[in-house]
mmCIF file of the N, C-alpha and C atoms, coordinates in Angstrom:
data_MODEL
# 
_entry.id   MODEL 
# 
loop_
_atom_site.group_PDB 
_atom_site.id 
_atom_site.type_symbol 
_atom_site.label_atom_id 
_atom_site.label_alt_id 
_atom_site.label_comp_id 
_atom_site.label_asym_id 
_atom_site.label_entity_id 
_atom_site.label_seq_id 
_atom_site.pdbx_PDB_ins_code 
_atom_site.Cartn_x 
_atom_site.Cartn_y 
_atom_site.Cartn_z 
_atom_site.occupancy 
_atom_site.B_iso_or_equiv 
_atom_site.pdbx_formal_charge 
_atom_site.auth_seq_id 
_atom_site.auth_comp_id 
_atom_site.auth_asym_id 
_atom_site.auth_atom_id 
_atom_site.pdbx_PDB_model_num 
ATOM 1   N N  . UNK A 1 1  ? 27.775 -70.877 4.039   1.00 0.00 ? 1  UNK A N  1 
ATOM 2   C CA . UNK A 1 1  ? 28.251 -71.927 4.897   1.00 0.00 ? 1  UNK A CA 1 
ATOM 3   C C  . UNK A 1 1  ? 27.115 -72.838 5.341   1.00 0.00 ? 1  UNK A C  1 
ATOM 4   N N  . UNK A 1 2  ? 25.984 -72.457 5.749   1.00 0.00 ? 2  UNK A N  1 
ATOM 5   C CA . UNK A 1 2  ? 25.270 -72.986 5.899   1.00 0.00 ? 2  UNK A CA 1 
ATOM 6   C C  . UNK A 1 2  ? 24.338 -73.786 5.314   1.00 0.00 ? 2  UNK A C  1 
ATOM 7   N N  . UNK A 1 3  ? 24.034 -73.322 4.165   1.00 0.00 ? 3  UNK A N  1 
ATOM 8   C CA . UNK A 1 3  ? 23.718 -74.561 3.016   1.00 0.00 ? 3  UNK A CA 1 
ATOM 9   C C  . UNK A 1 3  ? 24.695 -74.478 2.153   1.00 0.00 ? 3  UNK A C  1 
ATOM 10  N N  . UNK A 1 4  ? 25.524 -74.736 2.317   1.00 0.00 ? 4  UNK A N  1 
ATOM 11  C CA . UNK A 1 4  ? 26.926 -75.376 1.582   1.00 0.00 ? 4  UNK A CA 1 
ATOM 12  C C  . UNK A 1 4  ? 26.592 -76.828 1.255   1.00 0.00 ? 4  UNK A C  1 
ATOM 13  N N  . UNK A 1 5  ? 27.774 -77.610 1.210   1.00 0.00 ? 5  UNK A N  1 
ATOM 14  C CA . UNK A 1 5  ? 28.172 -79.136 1.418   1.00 0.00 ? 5  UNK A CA 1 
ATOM 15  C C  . UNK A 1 5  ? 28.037 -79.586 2.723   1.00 0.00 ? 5  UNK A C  1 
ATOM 16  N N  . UNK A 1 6  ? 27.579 -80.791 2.625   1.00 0.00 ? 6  UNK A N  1 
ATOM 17  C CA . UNK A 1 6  ? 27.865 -81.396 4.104   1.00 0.00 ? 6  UNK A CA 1 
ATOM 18  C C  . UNK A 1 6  ? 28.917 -81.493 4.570   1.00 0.00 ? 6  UNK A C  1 
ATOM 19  N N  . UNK A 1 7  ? 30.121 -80.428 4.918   1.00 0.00 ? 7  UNK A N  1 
ATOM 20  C CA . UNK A 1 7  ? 31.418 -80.740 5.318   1.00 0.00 ? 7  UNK A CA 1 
ATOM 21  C C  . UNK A 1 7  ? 31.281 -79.319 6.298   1.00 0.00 ? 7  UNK A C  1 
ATOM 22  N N  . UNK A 1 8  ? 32.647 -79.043 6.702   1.00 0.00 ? 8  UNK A N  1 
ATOM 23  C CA . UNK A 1 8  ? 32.853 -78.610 7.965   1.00 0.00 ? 8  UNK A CA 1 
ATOM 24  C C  . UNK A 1 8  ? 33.355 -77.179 7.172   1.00 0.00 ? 8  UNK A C  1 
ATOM 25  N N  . UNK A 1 9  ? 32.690 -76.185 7.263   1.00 0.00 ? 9  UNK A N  1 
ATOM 26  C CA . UNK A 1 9  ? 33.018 -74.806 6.818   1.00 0.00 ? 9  UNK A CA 1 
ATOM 27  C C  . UNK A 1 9  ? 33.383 -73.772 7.950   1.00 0.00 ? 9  UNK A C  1 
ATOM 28  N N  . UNK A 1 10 ? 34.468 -73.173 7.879   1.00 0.00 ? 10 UNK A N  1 
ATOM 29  C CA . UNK A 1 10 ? 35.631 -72.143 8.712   1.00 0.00 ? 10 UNK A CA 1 
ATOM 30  C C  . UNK A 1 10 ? 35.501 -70.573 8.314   1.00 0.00 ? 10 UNK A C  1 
ATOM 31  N N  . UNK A 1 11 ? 34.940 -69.875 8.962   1.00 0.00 ? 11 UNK A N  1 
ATOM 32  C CA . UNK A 1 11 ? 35.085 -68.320 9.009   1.00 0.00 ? 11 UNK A CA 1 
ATOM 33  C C  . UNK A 1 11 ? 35.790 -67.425 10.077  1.00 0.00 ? 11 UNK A C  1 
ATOM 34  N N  . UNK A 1 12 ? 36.596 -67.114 10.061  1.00 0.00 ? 12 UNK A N  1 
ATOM 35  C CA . UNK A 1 12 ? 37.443 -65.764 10.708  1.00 0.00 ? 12 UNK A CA 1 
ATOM 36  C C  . UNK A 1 12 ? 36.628 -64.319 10.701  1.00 0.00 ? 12 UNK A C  1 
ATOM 37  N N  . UNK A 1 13 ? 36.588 -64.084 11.605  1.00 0.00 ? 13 UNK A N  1 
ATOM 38  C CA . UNK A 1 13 ? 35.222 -63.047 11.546  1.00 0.00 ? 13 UNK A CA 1 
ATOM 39  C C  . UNK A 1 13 ? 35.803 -61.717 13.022  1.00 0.00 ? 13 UNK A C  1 
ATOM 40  N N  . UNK A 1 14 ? 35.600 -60.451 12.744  1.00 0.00 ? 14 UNK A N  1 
ATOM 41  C CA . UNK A 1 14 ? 35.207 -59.524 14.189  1.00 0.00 ? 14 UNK A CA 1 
ATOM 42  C C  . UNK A 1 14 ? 34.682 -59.872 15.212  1.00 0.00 ? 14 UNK A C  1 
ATOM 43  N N  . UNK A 1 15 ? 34.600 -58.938 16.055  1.00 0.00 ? 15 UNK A N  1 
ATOM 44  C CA . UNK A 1 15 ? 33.438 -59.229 17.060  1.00 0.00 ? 15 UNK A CA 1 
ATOM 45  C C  . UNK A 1 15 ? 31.850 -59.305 16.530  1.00 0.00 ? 15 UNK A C  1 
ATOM 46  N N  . UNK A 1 16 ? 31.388 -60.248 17.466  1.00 0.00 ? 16 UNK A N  1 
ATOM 47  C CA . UNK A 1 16 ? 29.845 -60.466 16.736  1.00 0.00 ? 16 UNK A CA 1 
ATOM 48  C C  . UNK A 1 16 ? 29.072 -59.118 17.398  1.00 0.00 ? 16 UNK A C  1 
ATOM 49  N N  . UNK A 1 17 ? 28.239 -58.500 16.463  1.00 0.00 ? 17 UNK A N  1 
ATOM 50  C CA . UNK A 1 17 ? 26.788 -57.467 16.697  1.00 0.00 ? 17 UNK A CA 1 
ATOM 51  C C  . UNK A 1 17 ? 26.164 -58.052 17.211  1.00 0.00 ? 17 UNK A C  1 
ATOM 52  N N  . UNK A 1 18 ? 25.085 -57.489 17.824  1.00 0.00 ? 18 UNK A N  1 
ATOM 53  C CA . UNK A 1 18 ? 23.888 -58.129 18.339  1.00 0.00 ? 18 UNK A CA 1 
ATOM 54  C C  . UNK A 1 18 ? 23.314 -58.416 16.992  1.00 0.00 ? 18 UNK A C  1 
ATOM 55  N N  . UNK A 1 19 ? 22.808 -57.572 16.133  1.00 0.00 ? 19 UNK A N  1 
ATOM 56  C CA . UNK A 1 19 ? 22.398 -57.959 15.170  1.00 0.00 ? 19 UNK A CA 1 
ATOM 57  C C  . UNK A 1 19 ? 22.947 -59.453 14.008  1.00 0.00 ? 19 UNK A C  1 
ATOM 58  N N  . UNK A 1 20 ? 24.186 -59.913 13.958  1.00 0.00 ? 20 UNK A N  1 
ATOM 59  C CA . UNK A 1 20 ? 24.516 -61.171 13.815  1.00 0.00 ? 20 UNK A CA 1 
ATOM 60  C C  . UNK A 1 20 ? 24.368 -62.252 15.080  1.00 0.00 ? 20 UNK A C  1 
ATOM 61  N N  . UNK A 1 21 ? 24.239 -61.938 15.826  1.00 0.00 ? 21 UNK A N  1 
ATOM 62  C CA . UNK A 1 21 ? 23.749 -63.091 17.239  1.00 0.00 ? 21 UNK A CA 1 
ATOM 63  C C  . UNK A 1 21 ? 22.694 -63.574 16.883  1.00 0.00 ? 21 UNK A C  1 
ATOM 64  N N  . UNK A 1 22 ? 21.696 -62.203 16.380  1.00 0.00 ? 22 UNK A N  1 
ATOM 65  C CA . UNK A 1 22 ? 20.470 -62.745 15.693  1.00 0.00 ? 22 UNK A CA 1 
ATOM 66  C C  . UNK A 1 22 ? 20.149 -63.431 14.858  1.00 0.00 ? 22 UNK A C  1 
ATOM 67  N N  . UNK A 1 23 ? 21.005 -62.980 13.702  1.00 0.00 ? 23 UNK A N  1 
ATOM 68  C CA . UNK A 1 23 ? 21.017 -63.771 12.535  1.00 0.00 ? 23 UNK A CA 1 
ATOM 69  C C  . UNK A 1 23 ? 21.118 -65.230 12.670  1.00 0.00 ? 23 UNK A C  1 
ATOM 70  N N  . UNK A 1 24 ? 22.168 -65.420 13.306  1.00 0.00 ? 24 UNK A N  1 
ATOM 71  C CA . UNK A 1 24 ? 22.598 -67.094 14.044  1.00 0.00 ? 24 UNK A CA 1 
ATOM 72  C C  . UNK A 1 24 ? 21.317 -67.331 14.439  1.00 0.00 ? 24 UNK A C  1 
ATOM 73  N N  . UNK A 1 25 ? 20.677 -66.992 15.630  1.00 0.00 ? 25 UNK A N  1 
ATOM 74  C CA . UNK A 1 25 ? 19.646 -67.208 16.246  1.00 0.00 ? 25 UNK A CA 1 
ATOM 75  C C  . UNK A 1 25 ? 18.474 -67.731 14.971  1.00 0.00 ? 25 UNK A C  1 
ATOM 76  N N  . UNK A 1 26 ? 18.378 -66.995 14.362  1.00 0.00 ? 26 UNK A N  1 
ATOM 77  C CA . UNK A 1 26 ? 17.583 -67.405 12.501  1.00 0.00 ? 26 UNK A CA 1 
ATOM 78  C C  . UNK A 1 26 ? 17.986 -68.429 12.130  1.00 0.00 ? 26 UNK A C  1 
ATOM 79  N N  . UNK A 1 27 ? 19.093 -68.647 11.902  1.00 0.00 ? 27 UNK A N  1 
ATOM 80  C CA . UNK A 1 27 ? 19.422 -69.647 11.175  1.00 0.00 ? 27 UNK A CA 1 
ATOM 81  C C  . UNK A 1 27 ? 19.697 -71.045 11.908  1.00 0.00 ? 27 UNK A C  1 
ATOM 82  N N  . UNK A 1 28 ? 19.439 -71.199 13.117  1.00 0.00 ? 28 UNK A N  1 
ATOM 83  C CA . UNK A 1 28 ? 19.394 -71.741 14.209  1.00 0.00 ? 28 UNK A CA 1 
ATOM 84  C C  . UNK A 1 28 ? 17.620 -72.412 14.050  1.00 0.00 ? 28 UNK A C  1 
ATOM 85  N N  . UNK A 1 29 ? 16.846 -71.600 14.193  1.00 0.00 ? 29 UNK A N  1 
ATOM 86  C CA . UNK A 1 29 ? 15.543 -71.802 13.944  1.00 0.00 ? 29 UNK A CA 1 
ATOM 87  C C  . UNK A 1 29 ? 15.014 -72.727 12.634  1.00 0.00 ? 29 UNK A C  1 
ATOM 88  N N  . UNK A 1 30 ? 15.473 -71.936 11.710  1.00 0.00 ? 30 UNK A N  1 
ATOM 89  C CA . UNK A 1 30 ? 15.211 -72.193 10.143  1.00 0.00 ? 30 UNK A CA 1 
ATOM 90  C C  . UNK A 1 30 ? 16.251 -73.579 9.807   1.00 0.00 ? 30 UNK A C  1 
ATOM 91  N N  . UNK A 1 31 ? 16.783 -73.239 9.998   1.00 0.00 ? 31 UNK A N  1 
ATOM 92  C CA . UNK A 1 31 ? 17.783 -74.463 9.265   1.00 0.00 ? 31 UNK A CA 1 
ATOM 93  C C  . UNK A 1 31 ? 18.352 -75.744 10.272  1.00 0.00 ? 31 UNK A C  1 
ATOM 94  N N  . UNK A 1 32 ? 18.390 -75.826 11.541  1.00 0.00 ? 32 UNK A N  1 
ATOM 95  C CA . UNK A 1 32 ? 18.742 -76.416 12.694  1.00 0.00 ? 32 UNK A CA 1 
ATOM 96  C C  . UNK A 1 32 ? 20.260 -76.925 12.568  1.00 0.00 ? 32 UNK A C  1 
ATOM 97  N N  . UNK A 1 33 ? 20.887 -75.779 12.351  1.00 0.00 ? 33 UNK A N  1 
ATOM 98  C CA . UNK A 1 33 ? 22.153 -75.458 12.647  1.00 0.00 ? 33 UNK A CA 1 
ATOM 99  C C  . UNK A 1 33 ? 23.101 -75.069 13.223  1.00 0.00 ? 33 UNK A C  1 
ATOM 100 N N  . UNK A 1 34 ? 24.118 -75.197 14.168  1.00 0.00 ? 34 UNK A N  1 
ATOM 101 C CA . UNK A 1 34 ? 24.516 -74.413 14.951  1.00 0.00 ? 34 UNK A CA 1 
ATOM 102 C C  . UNK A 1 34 ? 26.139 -74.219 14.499  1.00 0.00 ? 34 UNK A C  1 
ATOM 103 N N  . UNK A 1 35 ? 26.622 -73.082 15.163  1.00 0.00 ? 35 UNK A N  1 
ATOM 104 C CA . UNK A 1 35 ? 27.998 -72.561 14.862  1.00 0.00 ? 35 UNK A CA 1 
ATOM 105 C C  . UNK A 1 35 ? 28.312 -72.701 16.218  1.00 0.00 ? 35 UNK A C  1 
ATOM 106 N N  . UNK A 1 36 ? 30.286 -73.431 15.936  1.00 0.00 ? 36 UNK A N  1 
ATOM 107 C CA . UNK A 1 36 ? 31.004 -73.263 16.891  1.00 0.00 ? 36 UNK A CA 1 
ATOM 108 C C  . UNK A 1 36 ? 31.472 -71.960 17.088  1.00 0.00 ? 36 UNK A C  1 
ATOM 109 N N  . UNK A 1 37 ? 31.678 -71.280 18.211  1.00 0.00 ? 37 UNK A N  1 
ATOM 110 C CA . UNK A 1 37 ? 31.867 -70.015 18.122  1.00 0.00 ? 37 UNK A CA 1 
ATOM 111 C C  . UNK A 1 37 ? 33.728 -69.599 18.816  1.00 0.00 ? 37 UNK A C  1 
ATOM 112 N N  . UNK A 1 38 ? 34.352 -69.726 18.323  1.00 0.00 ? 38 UNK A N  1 
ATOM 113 C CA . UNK A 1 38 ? 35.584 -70.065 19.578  1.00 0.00 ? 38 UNK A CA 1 
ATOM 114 C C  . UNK A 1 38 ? 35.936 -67.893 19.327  1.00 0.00 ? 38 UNK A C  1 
ATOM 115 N N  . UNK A 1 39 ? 36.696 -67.829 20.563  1.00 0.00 ? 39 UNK A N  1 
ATOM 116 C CA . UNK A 1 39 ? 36.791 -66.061 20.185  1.00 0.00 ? 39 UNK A CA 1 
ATOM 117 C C  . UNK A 1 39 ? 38.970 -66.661 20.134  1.00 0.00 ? 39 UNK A C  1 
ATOM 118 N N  . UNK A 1 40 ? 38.995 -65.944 19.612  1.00 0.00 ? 40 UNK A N  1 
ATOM 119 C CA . UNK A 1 40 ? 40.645 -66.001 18.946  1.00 0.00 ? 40 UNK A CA 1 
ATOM 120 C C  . UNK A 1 40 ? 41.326 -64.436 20.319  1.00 0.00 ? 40 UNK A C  1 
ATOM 121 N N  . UNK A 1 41 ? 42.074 -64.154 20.817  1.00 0.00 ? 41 UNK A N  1 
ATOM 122 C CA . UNK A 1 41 ? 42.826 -63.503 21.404  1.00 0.00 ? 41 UNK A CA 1 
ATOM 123 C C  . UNK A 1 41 ? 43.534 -62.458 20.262  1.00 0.00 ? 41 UNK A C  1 
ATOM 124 N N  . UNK A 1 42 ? 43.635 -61.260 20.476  1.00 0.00 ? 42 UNK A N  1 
ATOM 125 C CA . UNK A 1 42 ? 44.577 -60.516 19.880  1.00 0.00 ? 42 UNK A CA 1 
ATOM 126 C C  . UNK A 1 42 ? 46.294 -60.688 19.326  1.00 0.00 ? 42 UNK A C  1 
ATOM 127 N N  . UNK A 1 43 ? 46.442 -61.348 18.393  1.00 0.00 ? 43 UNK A N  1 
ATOM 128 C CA . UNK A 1 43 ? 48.041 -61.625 18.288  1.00 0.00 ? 43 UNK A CA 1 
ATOM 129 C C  . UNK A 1 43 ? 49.024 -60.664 17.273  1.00 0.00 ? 43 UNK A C  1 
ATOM 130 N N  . UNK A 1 44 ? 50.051 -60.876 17.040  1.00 0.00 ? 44 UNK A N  1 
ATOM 131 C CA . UNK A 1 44 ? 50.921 -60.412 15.873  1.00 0.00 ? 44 UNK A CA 1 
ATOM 132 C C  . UNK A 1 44 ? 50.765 -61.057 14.632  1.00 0.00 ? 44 UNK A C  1 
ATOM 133 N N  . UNK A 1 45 ? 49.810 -61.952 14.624  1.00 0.00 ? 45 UNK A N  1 
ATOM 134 C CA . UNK A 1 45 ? 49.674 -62.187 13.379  1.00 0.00 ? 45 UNK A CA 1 
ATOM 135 C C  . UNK A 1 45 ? 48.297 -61.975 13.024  1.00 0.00 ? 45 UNK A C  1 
ATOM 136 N N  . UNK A 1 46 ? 47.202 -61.749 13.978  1.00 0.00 ? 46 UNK A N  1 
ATOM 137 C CA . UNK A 1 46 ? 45.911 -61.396 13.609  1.00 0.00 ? 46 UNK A CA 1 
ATOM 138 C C  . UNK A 1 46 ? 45.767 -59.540 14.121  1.00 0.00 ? 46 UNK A C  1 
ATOM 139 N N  . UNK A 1 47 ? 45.538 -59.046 13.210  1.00 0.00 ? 47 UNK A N  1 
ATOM 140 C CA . UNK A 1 47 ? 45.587 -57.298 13.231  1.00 0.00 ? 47 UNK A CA 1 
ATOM 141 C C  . UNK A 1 47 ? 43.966 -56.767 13.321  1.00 0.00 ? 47 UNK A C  1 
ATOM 142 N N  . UNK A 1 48 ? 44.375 -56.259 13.999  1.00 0.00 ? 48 UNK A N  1 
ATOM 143 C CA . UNK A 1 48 ? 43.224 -55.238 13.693  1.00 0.00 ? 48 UNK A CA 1 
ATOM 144 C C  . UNK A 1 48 ? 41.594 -55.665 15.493  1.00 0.00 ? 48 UNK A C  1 
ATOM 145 N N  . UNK A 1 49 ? 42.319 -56.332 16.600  1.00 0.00 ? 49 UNK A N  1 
ATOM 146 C CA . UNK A 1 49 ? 41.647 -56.837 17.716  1.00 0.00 ? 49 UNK A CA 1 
ATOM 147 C C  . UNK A 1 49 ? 41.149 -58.012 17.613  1.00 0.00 ? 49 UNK A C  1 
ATOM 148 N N  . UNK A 1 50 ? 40.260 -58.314 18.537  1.00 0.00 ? 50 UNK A N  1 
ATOM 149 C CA . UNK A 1 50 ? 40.317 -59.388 18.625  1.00 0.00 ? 50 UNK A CA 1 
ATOM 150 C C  . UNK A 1 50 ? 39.019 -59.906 17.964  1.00 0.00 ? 50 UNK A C  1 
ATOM 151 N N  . UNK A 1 51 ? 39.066 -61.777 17.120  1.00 0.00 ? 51 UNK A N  1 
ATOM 152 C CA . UNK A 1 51 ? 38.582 -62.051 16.304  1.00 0.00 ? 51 UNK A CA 1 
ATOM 153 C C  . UNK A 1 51 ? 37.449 -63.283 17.144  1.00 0.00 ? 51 UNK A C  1 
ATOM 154 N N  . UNK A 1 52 ? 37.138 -63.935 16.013  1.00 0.00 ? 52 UNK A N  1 
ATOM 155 C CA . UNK A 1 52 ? 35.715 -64.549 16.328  1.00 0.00 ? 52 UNK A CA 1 
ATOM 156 C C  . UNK A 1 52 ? 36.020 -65.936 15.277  1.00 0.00 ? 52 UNK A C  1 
ATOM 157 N N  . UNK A 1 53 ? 36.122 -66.750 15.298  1.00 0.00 ? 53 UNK A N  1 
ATOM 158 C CA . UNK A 1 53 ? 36.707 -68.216 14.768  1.00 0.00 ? 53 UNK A CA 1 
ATOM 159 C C  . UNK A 1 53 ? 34.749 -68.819 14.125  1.00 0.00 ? 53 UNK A C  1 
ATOM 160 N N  . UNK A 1 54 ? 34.510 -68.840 13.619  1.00 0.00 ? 54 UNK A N  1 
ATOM 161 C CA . UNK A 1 54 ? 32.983 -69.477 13.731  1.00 0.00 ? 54 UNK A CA 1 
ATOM 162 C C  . UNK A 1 54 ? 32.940 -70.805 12.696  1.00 0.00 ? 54 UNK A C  1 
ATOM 163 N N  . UNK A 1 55 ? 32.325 -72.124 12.872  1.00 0.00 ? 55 UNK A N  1 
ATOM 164 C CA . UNK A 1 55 ? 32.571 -73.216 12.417  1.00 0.00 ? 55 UNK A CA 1 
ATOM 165 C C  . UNK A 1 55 ? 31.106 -73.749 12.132  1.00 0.00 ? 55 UNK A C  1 
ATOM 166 N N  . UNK A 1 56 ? 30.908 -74.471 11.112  1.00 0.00 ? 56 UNK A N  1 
ATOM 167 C CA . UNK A 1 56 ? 29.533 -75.042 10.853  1.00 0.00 ? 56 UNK A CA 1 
ATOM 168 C C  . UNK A 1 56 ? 29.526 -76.250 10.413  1.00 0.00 ? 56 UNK A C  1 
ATOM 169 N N  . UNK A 1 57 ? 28.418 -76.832 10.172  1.00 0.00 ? 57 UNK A N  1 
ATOM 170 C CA . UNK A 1 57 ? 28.147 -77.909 8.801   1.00 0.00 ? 57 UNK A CA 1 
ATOM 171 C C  . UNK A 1 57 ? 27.642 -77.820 8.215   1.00 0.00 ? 57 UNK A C  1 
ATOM 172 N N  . UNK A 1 58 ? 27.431 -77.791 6.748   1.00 0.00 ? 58 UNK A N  1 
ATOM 173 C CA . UNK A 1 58 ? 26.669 -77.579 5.923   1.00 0.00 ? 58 UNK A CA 1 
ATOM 174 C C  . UNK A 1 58 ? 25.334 -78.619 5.908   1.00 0.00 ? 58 UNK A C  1 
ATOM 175 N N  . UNK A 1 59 ? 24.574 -78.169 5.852   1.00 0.00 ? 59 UNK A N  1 
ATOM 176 C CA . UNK A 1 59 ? 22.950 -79.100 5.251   1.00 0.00 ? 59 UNK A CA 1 
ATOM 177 C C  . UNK A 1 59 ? 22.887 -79.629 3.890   1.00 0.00 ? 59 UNK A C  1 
ATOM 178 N N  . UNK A 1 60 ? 24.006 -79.232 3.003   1.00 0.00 ? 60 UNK A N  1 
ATOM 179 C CA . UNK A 1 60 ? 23.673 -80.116 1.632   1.00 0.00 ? 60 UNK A CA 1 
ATOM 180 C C  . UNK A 1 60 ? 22.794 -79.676 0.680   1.00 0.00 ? 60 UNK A C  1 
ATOM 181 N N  . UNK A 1 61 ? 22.075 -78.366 0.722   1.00 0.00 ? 61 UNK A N  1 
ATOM 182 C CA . UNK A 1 61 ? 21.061 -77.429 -0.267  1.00 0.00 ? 61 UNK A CA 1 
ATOM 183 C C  . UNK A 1 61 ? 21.645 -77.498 -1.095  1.00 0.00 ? 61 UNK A C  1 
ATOM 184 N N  . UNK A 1 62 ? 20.495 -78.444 -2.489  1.00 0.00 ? 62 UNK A N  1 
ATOM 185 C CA . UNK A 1 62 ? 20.704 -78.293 -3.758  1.00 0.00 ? 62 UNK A CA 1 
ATOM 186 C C  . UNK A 1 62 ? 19.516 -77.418 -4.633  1.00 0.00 ? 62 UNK A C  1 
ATOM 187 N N  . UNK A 1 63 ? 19.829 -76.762 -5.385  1.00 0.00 ? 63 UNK A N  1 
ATOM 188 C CA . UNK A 1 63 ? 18.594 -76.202 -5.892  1.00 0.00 ? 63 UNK A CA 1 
ATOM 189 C C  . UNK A 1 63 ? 17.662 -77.579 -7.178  1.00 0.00 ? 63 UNK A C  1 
ATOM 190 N N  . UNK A 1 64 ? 16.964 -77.909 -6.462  1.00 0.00 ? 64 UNK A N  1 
ATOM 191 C CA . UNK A 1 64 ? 16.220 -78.714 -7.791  1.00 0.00 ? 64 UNK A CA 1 
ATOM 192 C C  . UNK A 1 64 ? 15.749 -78.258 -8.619  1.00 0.00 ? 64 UNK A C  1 
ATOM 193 N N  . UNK A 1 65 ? 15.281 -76.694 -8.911  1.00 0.00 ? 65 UNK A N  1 
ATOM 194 C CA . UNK A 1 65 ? 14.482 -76.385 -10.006 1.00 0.00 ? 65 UNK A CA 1 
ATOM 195 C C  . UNK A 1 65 ? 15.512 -75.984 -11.535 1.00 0.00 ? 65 UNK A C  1 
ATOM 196 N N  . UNK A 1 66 ? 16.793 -76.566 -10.705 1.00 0.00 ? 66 UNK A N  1 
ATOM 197 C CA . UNK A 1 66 ? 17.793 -75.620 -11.745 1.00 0.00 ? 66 UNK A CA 1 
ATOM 198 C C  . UNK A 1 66 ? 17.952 -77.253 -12.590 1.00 0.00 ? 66 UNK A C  1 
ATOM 199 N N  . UNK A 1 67 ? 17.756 -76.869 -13.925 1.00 0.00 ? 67 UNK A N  1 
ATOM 200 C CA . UNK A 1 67 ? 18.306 -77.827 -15.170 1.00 0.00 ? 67 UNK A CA 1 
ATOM 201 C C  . UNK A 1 67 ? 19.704 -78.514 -15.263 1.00 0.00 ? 67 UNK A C  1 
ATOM 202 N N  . UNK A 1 68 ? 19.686 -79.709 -15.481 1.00 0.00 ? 68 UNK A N  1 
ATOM 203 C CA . UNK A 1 68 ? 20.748 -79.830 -16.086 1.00 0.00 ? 68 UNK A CA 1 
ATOM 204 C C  . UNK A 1 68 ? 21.483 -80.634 -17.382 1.00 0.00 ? 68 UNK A C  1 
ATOM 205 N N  . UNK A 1 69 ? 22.363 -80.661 -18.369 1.00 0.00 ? 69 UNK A N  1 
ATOM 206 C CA . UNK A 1 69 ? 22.752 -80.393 -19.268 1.00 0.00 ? 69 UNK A CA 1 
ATOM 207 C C  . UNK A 1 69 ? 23.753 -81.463 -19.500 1.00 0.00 ? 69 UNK A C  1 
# 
């Protein structure tokens, strides 16, 4: 998601670890990116407790060293 496309990328996710807070926190640093974080409520159509909505933009990473044809 994060070096994706420059467009608006959507993940449905658990509760966040500390250890992914971090990760964000990284990629926050490194890439100057941030995620919307919205928390979703427990419903009948989402199973299993309650979820974690997370939203980005991509930076546009292309690999230049790769050939093309």
């Amino acid at each position: 998601m994060t070096l994706g496309q420059q467009d608006v990328s959507k993940v449905l996710l658990g509760p966040l670890s500390p250890y992914t807070i971090e990760f964000l926190r990284h990629l926050k640093s490194f890439f100057q990116v941030m995620f919307k974080v919205e928390t979703k409520p427990c419903g009948e159509e989402l199973k299993g407790g309650d979820k974690v909505l997370m939203t980005c933009v991509g930076i546009g990473f292309s690999n230049l060293s790769k050939t093309l044809k």
